[in-house]
TORLOVO-557314 format. One line per 3 residues: their letters; for each residue x, y, z of C-alpha. Coordinates in steps of 0.25 Angstrom, whole numbers. Layout:
N
A> X,Y,Z; ...
***
This chain:
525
XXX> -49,-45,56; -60,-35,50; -57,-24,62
XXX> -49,-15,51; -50,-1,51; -47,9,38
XXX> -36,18,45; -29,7,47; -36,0,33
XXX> -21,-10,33; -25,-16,43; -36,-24,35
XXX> -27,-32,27; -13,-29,35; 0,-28,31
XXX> 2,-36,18; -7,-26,9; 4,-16,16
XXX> 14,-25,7; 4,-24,-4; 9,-8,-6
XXX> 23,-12,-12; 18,-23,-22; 12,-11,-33
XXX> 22,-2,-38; 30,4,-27; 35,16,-38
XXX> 39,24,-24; 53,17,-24; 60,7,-34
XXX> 58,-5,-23; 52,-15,-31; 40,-21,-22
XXX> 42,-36,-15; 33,-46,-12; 23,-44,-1
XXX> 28,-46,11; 21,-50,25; 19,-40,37
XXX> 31,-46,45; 40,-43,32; 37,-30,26
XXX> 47,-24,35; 58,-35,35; 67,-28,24
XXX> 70,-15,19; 66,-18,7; 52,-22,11
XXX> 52,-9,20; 54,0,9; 42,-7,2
XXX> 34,-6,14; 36,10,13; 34,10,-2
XXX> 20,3,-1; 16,15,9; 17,24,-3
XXX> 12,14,-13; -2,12,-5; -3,28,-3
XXX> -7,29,-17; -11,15,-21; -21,13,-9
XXX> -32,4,-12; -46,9,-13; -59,2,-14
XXX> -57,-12,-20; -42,-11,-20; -41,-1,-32
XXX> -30,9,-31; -35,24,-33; -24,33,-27
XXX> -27,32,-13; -21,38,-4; -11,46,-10
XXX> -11,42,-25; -22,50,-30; -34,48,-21
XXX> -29,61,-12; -27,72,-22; -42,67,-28
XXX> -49,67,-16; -43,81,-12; -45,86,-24
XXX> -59,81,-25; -63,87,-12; -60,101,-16
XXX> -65,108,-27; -54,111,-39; -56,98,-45
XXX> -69,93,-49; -75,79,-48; -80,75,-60
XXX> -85,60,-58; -91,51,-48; -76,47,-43
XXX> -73,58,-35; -87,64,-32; -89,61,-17
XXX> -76,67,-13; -77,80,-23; -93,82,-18
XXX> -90,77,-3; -101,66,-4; -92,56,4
XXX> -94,47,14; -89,38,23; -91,27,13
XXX> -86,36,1; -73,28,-7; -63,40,-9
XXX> -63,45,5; -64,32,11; -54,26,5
XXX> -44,40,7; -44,36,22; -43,21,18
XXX> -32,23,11; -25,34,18; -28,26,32
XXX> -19,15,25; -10,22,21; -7,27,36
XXX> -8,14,40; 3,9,29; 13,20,34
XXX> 11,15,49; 14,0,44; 29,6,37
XXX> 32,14,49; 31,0,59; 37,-5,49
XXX> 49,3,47; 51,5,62; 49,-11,62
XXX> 58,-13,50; 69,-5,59; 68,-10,72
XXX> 70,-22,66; 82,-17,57; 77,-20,45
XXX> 80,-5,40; 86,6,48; 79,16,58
XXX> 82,28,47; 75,20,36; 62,16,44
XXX> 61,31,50; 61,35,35; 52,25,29
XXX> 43,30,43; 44,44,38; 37,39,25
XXX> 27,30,32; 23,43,41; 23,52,30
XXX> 15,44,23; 6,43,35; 4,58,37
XXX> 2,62,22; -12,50,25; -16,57,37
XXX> -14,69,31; -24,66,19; -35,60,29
XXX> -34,73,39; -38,83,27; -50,73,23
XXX> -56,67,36; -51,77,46; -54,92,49
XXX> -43,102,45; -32,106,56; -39,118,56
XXX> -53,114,63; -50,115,77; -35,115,77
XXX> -33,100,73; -45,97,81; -54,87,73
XXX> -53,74,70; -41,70,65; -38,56,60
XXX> -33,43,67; -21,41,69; -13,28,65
XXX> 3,29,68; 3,11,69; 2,1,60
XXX> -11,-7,59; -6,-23,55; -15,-28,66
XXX> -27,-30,73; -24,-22,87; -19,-12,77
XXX> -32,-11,71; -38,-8,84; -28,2,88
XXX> -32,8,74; -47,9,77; -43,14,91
XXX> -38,27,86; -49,38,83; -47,49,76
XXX> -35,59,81; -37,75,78; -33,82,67
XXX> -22,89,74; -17,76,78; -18,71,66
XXX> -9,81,59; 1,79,69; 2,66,67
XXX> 4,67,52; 14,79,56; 22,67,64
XXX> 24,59,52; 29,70,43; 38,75,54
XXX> 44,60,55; 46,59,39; 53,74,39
XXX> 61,68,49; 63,54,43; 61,55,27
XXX> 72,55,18; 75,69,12; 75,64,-3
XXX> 73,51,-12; 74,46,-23; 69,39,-36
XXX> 54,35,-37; 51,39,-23; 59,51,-22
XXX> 45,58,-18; 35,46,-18; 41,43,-4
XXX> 41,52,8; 53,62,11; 56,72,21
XXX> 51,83,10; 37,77,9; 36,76,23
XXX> 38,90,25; 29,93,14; 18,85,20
XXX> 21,93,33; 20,106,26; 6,100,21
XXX> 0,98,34; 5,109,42; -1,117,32
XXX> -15,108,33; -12,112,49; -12,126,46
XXX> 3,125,53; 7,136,44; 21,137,52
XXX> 22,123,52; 21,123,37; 33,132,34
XXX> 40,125,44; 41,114,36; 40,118,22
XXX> 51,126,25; 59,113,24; 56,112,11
XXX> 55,126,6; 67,136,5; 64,150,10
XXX> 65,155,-5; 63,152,-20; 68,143,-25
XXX> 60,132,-18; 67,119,-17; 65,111,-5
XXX> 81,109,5; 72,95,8; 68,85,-5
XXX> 72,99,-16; 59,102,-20; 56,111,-27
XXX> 44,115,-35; 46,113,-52; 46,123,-61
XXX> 32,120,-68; 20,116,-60; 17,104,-69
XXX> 31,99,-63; 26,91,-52; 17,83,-61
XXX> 24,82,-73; 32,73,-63; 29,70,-50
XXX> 41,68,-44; 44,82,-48; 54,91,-39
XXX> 41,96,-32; 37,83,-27; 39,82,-13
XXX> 28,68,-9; 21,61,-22; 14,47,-22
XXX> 20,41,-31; 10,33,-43; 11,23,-55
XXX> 0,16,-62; -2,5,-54; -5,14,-45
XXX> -17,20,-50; -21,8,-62; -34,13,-63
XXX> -40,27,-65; -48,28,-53; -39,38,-45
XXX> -27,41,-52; -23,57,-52; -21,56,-67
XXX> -34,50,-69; -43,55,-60; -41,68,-63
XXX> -33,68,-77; -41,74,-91; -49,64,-98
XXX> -43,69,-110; -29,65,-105; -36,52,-102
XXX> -38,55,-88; -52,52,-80; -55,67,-76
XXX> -63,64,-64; -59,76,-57; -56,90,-63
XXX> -51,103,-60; -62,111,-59; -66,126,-65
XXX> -64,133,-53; -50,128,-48; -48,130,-64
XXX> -52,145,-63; -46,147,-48; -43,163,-49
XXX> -29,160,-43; -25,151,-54; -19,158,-65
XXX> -25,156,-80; -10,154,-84; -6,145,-71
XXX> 4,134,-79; -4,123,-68; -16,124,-76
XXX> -7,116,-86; -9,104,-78; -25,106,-82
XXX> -30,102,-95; -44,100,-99; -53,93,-106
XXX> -62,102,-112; -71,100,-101; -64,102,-87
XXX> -50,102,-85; -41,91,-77; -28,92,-68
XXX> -15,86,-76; -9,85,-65; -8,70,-66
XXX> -3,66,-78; -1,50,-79; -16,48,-84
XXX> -14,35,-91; -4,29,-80; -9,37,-68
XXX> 5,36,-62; 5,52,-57; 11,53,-44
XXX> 3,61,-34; 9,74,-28; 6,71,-12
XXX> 15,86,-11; 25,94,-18; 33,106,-15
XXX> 22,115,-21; 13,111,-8; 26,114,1
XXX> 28,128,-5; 13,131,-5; 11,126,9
XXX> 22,135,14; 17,145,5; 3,146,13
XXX> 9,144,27; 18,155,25; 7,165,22
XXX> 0,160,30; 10,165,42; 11,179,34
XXX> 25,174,27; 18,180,12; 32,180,6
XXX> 34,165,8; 21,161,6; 20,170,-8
XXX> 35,164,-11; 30,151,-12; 17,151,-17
XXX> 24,156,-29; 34,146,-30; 24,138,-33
XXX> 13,146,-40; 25,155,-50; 28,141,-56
XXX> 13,142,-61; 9,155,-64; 14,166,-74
XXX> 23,178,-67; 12,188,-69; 4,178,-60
XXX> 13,176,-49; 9,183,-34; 18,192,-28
XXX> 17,198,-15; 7,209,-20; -2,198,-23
XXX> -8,197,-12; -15,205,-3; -13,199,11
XXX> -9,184,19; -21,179,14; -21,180,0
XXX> -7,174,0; -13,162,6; -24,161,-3
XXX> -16,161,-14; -7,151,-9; -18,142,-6
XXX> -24,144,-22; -11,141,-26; -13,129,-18
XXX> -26,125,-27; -18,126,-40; -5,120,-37
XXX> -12,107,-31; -24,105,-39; -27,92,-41
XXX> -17,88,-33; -25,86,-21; -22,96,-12
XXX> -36,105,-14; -41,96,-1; -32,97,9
XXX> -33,112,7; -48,115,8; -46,105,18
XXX> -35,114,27; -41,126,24; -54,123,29
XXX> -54,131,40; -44,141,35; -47,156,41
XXX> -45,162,28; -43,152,18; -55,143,21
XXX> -60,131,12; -73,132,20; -72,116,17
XXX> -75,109,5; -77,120,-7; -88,120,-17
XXX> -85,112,-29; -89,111,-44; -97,100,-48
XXX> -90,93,-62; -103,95,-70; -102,110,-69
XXX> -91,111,-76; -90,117,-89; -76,119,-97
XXX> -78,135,-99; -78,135,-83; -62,135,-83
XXX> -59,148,-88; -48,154,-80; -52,168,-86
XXX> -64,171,-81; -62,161,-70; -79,160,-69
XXX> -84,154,-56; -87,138,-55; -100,132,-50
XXX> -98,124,-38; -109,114,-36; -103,107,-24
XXX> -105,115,-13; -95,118,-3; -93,110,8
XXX> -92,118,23; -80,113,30; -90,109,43
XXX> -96,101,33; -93,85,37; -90,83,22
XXX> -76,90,23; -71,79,30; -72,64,24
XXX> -77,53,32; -69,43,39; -72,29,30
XXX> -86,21,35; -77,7,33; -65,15,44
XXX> -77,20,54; -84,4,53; -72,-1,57
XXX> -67,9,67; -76,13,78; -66,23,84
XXX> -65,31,69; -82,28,68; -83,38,79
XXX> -74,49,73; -81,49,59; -81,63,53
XXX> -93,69,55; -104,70,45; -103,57,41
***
């Protein structure tokens, strides 16, 4: 059948390269991967359940791209590039990142296209588990507790997708109170022709619809998900934390401010010290900590990575954007003006994960150059406390706000550095500083983007769209002096956000095949 669309991209070749997630390395767990097994199978043990769920996360940061090779998509690496790429902190140095950094892209352009391939996939995986699960306990093959918690996964899984897709294809909450055009939405599997059909059917829903979709999920994970794990995927698999967190994420991307501390009050105690009642997080001592290891007591929600999972050095965090004279590739680096950014302090200890090369300076982040096994950070209790940091100042709650944005920036800075409430002169310049500290303790960690993209149409904290950037060749190394802190040329142009190049285009392979997408193409393109 050659009716196949890309949302629903499994349904091209079905469900036995679904069982083709568990035959790599399933390092999530210590279940050792089976045979494949056939569609009418996959479900017929708990053993082969439990495989079914670990190939979800396998395939959200092993996805294939073009020709099968594996880059980090969706989850793996591919998302922190990319959103690093289209804002400006980090610069693009080579041809392999220069569409998405100079927002030359089109709907034929490889890295966008395939962040909706993969991501659409990925979505359509999660629906497979969940028929699966409620399939597997019908049936009584596992009990109604297991399958609502391996669901919880699944849907988690589901809205962390939809949630990458909205900040790239869609307009912010904030353009017409969730008005625009949101995404499709695919809550069945897709394992047949009629479903393929039903898949084309469904155009695009708003963005306000959207969010409340991915807001469903994570409410049936908080509900469902274990409190706590163990082992190799004590935080490589969904628990009831990391859906709170993720909640606390897009609330915040809502501009729900009360919704925001709603839930990061579940994980955030009313005073220092801050360990969470749910998961004990708790932020470490150093801010190296959460990547000196990964499965630190910060890590809430990681995608967890080995070698064969990135065997090559086309995508891998360690490579991309590691120093050549570590033996990384150093096709993207931070930048002079991030570098120079008046908020960070010359004797910050985060610009100890920066080193240089005598030419521009690198993110060290990402440690594991040679085996590019560094897991990636999808959110960590820094985000939590930062994200209730900016709701509540937001809602005129200064104390709470400037109590945890120093929980996280006191860890960084000398004492003569830290803010006290004389620091700042009103509401406002609370929030600014929160949202500055925001672009320190995620750079490179691909959080840049979703920002610019939800602050878009802020009142008083406006992006204004796609900031002006520094091209690579006019770099010079005296430029990163954080004494004078001198003013960088930008020789990309800012990009107005009524520009059509703020959003992606929807995939010229996904609108050939689907008549109903075809006519909701984002404009401009």
């Amino acid at each position: 059948m050659k009716k196949n669309i890309n949302t629903i991209r499994i349904s091209t070749i079905l469900f036995a390269v679904f069982l083709l997630w568990a035959t790599p390395a399933c390092e999530v767990t210590d279940l050792q991967p089976a045979t494949q097994f056939s569609e009418v199978t996959a479900f017929s043990s708990p053993q082969r359940v439990e495989l079914a769920v670990i190939g979800m996360y396998n395939a959200s940061q092993s996805g294939s791209y073009a020709g099968g090779a594996v880059r980090g998509y969706p989850f793996g690496a591919a998302s922190f590039e990319q959103n690093e790429m289209r804002g400006e902190d980090l610069v693009n140095q080579a041809l392999f990142f220069a569409i998405t950094y100079e927002s030359t892209y089109t709907p034929f352009s490889a890295n966008n296209v395939w962040m909706w391939n993969t991501l659409f996939t990925l979505i359509n995986q999660a629906n497979i588990v969940i028929e699966g699960v409620q399939t597997a306990a019908a049936e009584g093959i596992i009990t109604g507790e297991v399958a609502a918690s391996y669901e919880g996964e699944a849907r988690l899984m589901r809205a962390l997708a939809y949630h990458e897709l909205l900040i790239n294809f869609s307009r912010p909450f904030a353009d017409g109170n969730g008005s625009a055009q949101g995404l499709p939405i695919r809550d069945f599997a897709v394992n047949s022709p009629a479903d393929v059909d039903a898949g084309i059917a469904e155009g695009r829903a708003t963005v306000a619809e959207t969010y409340a979709f991915i807001l469903e999920d994570l409410d049936f994970a908080e509900e469902n998900l274990v409190v706590t794990r163990t082992g190799a995927g004590r935080v490589s698999r969904a628990t009831k934390g990391a859906a709170i967190a993720l909640k606390t994420r897009v609330k915040l991307h809502k501009g729900d401010w009360a919704g925001v501390l709603t839930e990061a009050d579940k994980l955030v105690p009313a005073a220092a010290p801050y360990t969470s009642p749910i998961g004990a997080y708790t932020l470490t001592a150093a801010p190296d900590g959460p990547f000196t290891n990964n499965q630190s007591s910060e890590a809430i929600f990681i995608m967890e990575n080995v070698d064969t999972d990135n065997p090559g050095v086309n995508g891998a965090l360690p490579a991309m954007l590691g120093n050549p004279a570590k033996g990384g590739r150093g096709l993207v680096v931070v930048g002079p003006a991030i570098y120079n950014f008046a908020p960070w302090t010359s004797t910050d200890k985060r610009r100890n994960l920066l080193s240089n090369d005598g030419k521009v300076y690198y993110t060290d982040k990402y440690k594991d150059i040679t085996g590019r096994g560094d897991d990636a950070p999808i959110i960590r209790y820094a985000e939590v406390l930062l994200n209730a940091a900016e709701a509540a100042a937001r809602l005129g709650n200064t104390t709470r706000g400037l109590d945890l944005l120093n929980a996280v920036r006191n860890r960084a800075v000398d004492a003569a550095d830290q803010y006290t409430a004389a620091s700042f002169a009103d509401q406002k310049s609370l929030v600014q500083a929160i949202l500055d500290e925001r672009r320190i303790e995620f750079l490179a960690e691909g959080r840049r983007w979703p920002d610019i993209h939800r602050l878009a149409l802020d009142a008083d904290f406006t992006s204004n769209g796609i900031p002006a950037k520094t091209r690579f060749g006019d770099i010079t190394f005296a430029q990163y002096d954080v004494v004078t802190r001198p003013a960088i040329t930008r020789g990309l142009a800012a990009i107005p956000y009524a520009d059509y190049r703020f959003l992606w285009p929807i995939p010229a392979d996904e609108l050939a095949q689907n008549p109903t997408l075809a006519a909701q193409q984002n404009p401009g393109y």
